[in-house]
N, C-alpha and C positions, 0 to 999 in steps of 0.2 A: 550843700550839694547832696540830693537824693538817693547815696548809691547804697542804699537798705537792702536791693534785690540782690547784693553780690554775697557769695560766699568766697572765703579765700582757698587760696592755690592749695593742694592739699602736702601736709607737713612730709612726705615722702619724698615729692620732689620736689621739695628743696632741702632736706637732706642731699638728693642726688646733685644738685645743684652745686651744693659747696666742693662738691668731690673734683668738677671743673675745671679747664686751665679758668685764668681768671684774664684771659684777654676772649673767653667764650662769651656769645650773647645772653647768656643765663645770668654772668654773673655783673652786666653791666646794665640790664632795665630795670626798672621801678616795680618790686610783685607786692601782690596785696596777698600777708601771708596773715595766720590766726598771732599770728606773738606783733606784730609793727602794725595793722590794719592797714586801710587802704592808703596808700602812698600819695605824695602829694602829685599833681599831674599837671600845676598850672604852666608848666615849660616842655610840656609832652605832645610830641605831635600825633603821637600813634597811639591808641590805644587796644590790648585783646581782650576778650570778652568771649567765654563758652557760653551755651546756652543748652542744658539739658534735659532739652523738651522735641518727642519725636511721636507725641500724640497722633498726630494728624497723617501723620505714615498711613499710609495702604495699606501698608504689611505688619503695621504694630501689632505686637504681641506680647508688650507687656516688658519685654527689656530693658535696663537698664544701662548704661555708658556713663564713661568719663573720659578727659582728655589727655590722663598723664603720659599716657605715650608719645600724643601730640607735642605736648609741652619738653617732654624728656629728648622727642629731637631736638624741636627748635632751641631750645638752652644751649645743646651741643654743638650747635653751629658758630661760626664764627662771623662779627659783623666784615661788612664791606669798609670802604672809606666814608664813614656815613655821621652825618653830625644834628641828625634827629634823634631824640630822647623817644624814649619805648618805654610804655608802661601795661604791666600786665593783669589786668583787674579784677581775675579769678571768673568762678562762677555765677550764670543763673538757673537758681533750681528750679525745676517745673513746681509753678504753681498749682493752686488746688484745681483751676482748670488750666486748658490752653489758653481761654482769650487772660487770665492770669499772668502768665509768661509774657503773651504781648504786650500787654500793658508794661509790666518792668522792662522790656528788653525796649519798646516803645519811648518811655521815659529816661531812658539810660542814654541812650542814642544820640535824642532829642538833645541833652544837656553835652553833649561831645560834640555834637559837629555844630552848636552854635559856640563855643568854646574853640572850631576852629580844630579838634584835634578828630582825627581819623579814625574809624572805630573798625576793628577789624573782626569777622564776626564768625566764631567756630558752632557748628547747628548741628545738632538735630537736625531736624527734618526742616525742606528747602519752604512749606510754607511760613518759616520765620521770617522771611523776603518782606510777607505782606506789612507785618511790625513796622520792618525797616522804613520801608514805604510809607508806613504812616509816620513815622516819626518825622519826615519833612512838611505835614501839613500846617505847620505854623511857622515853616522857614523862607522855602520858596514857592511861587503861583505854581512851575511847571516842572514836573521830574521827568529825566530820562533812566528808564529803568535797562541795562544788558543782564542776559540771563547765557550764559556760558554751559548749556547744557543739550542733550540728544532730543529732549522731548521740548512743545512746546510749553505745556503748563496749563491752555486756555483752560480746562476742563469745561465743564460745564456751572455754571457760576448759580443756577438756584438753587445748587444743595452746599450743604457745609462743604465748607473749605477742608481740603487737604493739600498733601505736596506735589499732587499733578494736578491742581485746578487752579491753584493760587492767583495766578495772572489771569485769572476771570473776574476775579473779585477786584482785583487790584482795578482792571476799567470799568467795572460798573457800580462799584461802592462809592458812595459822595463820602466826603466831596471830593472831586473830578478831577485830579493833579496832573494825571498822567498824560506827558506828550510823545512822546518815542519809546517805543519797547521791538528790542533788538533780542535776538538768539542766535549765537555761533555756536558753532559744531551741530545743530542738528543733524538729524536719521533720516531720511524721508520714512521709513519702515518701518520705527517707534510713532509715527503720528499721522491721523484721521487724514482724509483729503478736505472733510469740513474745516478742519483747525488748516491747515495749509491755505485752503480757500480764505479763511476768516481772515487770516494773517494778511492777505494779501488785500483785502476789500477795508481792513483799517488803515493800508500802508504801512505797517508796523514793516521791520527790517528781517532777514531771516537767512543765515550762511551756515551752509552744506558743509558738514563735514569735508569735503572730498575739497572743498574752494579752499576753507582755512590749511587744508594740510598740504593744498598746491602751494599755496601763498599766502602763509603766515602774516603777512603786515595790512591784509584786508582787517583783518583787525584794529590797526593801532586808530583812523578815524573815528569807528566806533565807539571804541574807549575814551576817546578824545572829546565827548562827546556826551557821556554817561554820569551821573550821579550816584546812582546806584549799581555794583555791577555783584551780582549773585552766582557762585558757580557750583554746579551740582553734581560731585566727586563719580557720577553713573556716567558723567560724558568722556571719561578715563578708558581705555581699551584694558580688557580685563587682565593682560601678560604685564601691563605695568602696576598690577595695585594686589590686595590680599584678597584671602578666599570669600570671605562676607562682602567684600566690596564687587565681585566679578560682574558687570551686568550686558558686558556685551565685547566681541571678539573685537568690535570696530571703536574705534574713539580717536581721541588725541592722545597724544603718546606725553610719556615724561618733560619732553624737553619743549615740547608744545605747549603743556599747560603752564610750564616757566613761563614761557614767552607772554603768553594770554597775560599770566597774573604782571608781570614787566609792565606792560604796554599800558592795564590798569593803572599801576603805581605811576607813573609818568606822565600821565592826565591833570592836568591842572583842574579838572571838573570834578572825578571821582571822590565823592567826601565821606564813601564807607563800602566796604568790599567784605562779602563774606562766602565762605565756604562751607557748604552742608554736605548730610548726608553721611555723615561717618558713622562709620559700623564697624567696632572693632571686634578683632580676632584674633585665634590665637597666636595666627603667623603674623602678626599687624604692624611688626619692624618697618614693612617695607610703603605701607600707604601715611602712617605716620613722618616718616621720612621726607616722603612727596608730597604730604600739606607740610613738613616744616621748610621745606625748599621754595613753594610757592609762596609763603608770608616770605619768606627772604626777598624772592624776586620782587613781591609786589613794594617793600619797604625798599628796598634798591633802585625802583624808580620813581619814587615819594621822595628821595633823594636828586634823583634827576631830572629835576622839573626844572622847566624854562618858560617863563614868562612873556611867551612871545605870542600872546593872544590877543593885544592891547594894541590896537591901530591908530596910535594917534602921533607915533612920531614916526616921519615919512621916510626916515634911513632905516629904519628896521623891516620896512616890508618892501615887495615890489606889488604892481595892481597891474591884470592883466583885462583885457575886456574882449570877449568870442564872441561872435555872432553864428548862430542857427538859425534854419528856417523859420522860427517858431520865436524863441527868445535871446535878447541879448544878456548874454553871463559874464558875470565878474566874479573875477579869483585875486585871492591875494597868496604872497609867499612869502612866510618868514624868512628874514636874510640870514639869522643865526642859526636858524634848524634846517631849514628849507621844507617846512610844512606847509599845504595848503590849506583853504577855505575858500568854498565857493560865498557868496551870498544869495541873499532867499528875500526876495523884494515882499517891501509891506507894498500889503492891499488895501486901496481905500475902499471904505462903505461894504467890509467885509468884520464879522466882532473877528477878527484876528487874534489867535493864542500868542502872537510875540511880540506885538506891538511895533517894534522896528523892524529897521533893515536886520536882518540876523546874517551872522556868517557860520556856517555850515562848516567843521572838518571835511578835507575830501582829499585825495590822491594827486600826488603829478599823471598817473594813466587817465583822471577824471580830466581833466583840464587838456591832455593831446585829445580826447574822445569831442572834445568840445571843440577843438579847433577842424575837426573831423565830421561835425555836424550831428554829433549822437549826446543827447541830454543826461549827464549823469542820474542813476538809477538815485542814488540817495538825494541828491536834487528834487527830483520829480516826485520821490513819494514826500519828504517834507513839505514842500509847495503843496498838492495836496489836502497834505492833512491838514496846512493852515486854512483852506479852503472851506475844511468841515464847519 
């Protein structure tokens, strides 16, 4: 197993470590320290991964970071009722370039989520997403990528890649993986009306701050739905985080980004989640805190996964069938969860990206909307882009 690109946890904090109750989550995961090396992982469902490359920043100017503060909360917490093994795999140091760094954090990935374990991903800067993204190109035909941030990201894709362009690169770089790219919490006033327009002429998915913070569980579909979900610590309102982290008065609040990171973890799709963008500071108690509360959450529902996606035995769902003007829809409803799915009919004598009937995460307001004559928005753009 390839993992040459890690450095281990640095000896300071795990000094701090031992100091611990020892029912704390510090002292019950798997760390890859300089005295034991890398720990064994084959019974790990989770694994953390820093990555200390923020090149590609806009605003790089040469700084340096590390994650012991991150690590010094999360240790300090205490697990849930939870009976996944966690293993913590230290560092990647910036290599001699950036596409350096990709490649290991590329190949690291690559060997965890066929491995089946979780790879949870502490960044630098949010164009490590695109890494990520590459690392499924030998896994699966089609990735759904969520991006949990204010800005879109498209940039403009002929110049080098940075951490607001990345999702340019990421659709127009072969090979061509990408089927759904979602963004919650955007700004409308952080981004271009051409990137809003673009957004919307791909059918890509795109929720307003002001939507998620009405109604937090517009969310959990999404999720539901995602492989990839990347979130970019600037989509935080600045009274919840530290001075280097402040980027704007509006965002999701503390208990908000709990939730976001929750509804991840409880994804049966999600097979790597990472958080960027940290910038620490002197007062930085308080954002290290709230990324060690969000690995919490997101491991808390990597715990609570239910397996009610599998439609083949007929007690475990209901199937309901709407008629509109236009198309007849069919939803189904887990009996254990009570989750929906719409389904997304194959087309013939179209080269269709899903090949089958696909069923689609969607809401119980999706399904009264349908009984109501009005086509779910996530419906229609899927449909759609299968079209393309």
């Amino acid at each position: 197993m390839n993992f040459n690109f890690l450095a281990p946890v640095s000896d300071a904090i795990l000094a701090h470590n031992e100091l611990l109750s020892p029912q704390a989550l510090g002292r019950k995961i798997k760390i890859h320290s300089s005295q034991n090396g890398i720990p064994d992982i084959e019974d790990a469902r989770i694994a953390i991964i820093g990555v200390l490359e923020s090149r590609n920043d806009v605003n790089y100017i040469g700084e340096t970071f590390n994650f012991n503060e991150v690590r010094k909360s999360f240790y300090s917490l205490y697990p849930g009722s939870w009976d996944t093994i966690i293993a913590d795999l230290g560092d990647i140091n910036k290599g001699e370039t950036v596409e350096d760094t990709y490649f290991a954090l590329k190949e690291i990935l690559t060997i965890l989520i066929q491995k089946r374990i979780i790879p949870i991903i502490l960044g630098g800067s949010q164009d490590l997403t695109y890494a990520n993204y590459r690392a499924y190109d030998s896994l699966i035909p089609m990735v759904n990528v969520v991006n949990v941030d204010s800005r879109f990201d498209l940039g403009d894709s002929s110049k080098p890649i940075k951490n607001t362009s990345f999702v340019g690169k990421i659709i127009l770089d072969q090979p061509y993986n990408l089927f759904n790219y979602a963004t919650i919490g955007y700004q409308t006033y952080f981004n271009s009306q051409e990137e809003i327009d673009l957004m919307e002429r791909l059918y890509f998915e795109a929720y307003r701050l002001g939507d998620v913070s009405n109604d937090i569980t517009v969310v959990e579909p999404v999720m539901r739905d995602a492989n990839i979900v990347s979130i970019d610590l600037g989509v935080i309102k600045a009274s919840e985080v530290s001075l280097k982290q402040r980027l704007s008065p509006n965002g999701l609040t503390g208990k908000e980004i709990c939730a976001v990171s929750r509804y991840a973890g409880i994804s049966n799709k999600v097979s790597s989640f990472g958080v960027y963008e940290y910038k620490p500071s002197h007062d930085d108690e308080i954002t290290s805190m709230l990324i060690a509360q969000m690995l919490w959450y997101f491991i808390e529902g990597v715990n609570c996964r239910v397996k009610d996606d599998v439609f083949t035995n007929e007690n475990k769902y209901q199937k309901y069938t709407t008629l509109t003007d236009s198309e007849e829809l069919i939803f189904y409803k887990a009996t254990d969860t009570g989750r929906w799915w719409i389904e997304i009919p194959f087309l013939i004598n179209i080269n269709n990206k899903l090949k089958k009937h696909t069923l689609l995460p969607c809401t119980h307001k999706d399904y009264m909307d349908a009984c109501e004559n009005k086509i779910p928005n996530r419906w229609y753009k899927a449909y759609q882009k299968n079209n393309i």
